[in-house]
C-alpha positions in Angstrom: 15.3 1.3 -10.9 11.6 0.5 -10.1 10.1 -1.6 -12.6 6.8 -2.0 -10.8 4.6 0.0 -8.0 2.0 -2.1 -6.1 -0.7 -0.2 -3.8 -2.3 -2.4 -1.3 -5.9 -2.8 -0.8 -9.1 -4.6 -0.8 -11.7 -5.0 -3.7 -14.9 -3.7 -3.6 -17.2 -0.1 -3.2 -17.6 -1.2 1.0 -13.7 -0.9 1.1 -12.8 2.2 -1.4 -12.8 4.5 1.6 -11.1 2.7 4.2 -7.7 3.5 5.7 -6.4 -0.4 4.6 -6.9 1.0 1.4 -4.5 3.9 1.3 -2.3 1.9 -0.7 -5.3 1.8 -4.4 -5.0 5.4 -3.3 -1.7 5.8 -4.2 -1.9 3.6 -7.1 -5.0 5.9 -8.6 -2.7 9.1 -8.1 -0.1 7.8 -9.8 -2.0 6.3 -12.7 -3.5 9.9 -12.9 0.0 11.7 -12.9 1.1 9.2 -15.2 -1.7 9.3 -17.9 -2.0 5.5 -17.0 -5.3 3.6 -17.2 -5.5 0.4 -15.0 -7.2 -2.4 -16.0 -8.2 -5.8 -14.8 -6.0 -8.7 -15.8 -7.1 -12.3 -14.4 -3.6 -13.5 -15.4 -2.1 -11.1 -12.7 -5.0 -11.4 -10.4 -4.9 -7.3 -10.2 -5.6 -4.0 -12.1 -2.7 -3.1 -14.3 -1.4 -0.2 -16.1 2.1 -0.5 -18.2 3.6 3.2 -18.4 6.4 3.0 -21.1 10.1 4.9 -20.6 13.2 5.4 -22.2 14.5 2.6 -18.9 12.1 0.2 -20.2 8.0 -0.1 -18.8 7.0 0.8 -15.4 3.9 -1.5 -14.1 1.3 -0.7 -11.5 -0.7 -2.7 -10.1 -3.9 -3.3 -7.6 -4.1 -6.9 -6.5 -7.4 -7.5 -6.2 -7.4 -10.6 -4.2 -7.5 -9.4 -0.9 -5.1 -8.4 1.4 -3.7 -11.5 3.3 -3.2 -12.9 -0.7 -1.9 -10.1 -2.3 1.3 -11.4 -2.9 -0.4 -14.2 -5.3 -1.1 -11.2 -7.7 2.5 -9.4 -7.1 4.1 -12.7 -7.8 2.6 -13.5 -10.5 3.7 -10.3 -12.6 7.0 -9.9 -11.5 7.6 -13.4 -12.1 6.5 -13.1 -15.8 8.1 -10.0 -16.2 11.4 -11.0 -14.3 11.5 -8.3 -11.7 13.6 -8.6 -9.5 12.5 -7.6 -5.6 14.6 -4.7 -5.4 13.1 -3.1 -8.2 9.2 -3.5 -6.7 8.0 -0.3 -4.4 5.1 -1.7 -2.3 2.5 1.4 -1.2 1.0 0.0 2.4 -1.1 1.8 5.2 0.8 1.5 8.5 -0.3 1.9 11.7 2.9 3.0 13.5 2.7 6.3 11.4 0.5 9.1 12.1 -1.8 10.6 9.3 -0.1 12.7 7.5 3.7 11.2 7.6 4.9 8.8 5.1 8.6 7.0 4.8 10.2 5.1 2.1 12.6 2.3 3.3 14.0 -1.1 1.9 13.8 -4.5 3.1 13.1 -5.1 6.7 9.9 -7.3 8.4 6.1 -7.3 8.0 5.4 -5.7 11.5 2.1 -8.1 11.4 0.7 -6.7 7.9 -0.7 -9.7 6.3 -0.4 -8.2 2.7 3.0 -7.7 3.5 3.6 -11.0 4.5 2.2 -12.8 1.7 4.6 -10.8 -0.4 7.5 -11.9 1.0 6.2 -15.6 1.2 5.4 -15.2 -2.7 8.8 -13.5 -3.7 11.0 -15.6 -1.3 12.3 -12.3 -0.3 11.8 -9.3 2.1 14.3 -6.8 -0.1 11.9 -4.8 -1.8 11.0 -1.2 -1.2 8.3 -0.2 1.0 6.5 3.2 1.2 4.7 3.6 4.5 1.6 5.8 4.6 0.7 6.9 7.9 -3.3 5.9 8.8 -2.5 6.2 12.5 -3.0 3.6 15.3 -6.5 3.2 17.1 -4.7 3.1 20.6 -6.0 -0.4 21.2 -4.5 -3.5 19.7 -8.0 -5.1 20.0 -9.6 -2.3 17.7 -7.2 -2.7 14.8 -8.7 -4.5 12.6 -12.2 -2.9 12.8 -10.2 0.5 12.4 -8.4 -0.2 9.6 -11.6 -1.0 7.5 -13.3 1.7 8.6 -13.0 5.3 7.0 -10.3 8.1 8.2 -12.2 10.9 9.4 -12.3 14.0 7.1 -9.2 15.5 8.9 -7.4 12.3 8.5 -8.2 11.4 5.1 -7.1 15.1 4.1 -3.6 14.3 5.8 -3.3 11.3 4.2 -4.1 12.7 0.7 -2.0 15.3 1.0 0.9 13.0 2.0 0.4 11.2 -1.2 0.6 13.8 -3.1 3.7 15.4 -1.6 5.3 11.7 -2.3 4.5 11.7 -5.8 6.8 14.5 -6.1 9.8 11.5 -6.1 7.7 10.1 -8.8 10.4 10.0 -11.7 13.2 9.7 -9.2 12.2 6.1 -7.9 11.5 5.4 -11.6 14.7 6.2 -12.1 16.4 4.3 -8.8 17.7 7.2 -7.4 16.5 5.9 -4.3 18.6 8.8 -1.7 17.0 11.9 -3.7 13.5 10.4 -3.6 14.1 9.5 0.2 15.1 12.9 0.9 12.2 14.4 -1.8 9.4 12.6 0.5 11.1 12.8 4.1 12.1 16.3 3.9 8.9 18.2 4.8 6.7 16.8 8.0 3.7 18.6 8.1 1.9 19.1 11.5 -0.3 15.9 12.9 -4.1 16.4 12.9 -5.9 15.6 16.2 -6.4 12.3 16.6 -9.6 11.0 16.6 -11.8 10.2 19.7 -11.5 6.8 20.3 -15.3 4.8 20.6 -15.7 2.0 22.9 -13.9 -1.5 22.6 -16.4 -3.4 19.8 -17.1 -7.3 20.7 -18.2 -7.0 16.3 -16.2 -9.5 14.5 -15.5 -8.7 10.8 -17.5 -11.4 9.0 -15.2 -12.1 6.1 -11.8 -11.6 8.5 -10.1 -15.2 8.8 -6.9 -16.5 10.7 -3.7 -15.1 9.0 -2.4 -17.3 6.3 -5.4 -19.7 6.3 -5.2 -19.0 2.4 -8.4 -17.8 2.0 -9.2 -14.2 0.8 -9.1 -11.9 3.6 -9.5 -7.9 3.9 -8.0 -7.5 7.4 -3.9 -7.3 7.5 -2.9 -6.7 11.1 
């Protein structure tokens, strides 16, 4: 059974619309599915919404300490709340899925995702759930991390929403834990890539407030 969902993202209006974000997307869709309203507790470091069911609460959450500490806020509630790892789903934009695709798996590394990382620094474990939303890869390591805070273009952004919505549809069965049914519920149907976009010119711009991985201060860039 999950007992809480976490989106990944950054705070802020400058990063609403960018593809790092595509986790608080996920998150919002939920909350709206789920009649939830998320709101800001300081003892989570986060926005939180508590959904109650028969199996006990569900929480959702938006850390909103940046990406490369948002294990500080997952931590901190599941902790509280004794969750165990297995029973957190982690929402995450990844690279090394097209826009458009998404996959649901348990466990495994952080692939270089510094929100990921923190999480399993924070929990002592790797053995939660994962759901991988596809923002597509810039074709450049170099570019990443001015590509994943910038915005998807419309096509993109379209792909990506309508991959979120088609993995909602295993909403109430990873409530529920029935983890092979909502696997097959949101790896069933693949639905054709969109063009990729035209790649600009390698930038020498360095992200002002991107920092070192694990220097413990907040940080919107995870790869």
């Amino acid at each position: 059974m999950i007992k809480l969902m976490v989106g990944l993202g950054n705070p802020g209006s400058e990063y609403a619309a960018t593809r790092h974000n595509a986790g608080f997307w996920w998150i919002d869709a939920a909350a709206r599915q789920l009649k939830a309203t998320l709101l800001s507790e300081r003892g989570y470091h986060g926005l939180v919404a508590r959904v109650n069911a028969p199996g006990g609460p569900l929480w959702l959450l938006e850390p909103q300490t940046y990406m490369n500490l948002s294990g500080k806020s997952v931590a901190a509630l599941a902790r509280f709340f004794k969750i165990e790892p297995q029973e957190i789903l982690v929402v995450h934009d990844e690279l090394d899925l097209p826009p458009g695709e998404v996959k649901l798996k348990l466990g495994g590394g952080h692939a270089g995702h510094n929100g990921l990382r923190d999480i399993h620094a924070q929990l002592g474990s790797s053995d939660y759930w994962r759901l991988r939303l596809g923002i597509g890869h810039p074709g450049v390591k170099a570019e990443v991390a001015n590509d994943v805070l910038g915005k998807p273009a419309p096509e993109h952004r379209e792909a990506i929403e309508a991959a979120i919505a088609r993995s909602l549809t295993a909403l109430d069965a990873l409530r529920a834990g029935e983890m092979p049914r909502a696997t097959a519920l949101i790896h069933t149907t693949r639905p054709p890539r969109p063009k990729p976009e035209r790649q600009a010119a390698p930038s020498a711009a360095v992200q002002p407030a991107a920092l070192s991985a694990g220097s413990g201060t907040a940080d919107p860039v995870a790869d």
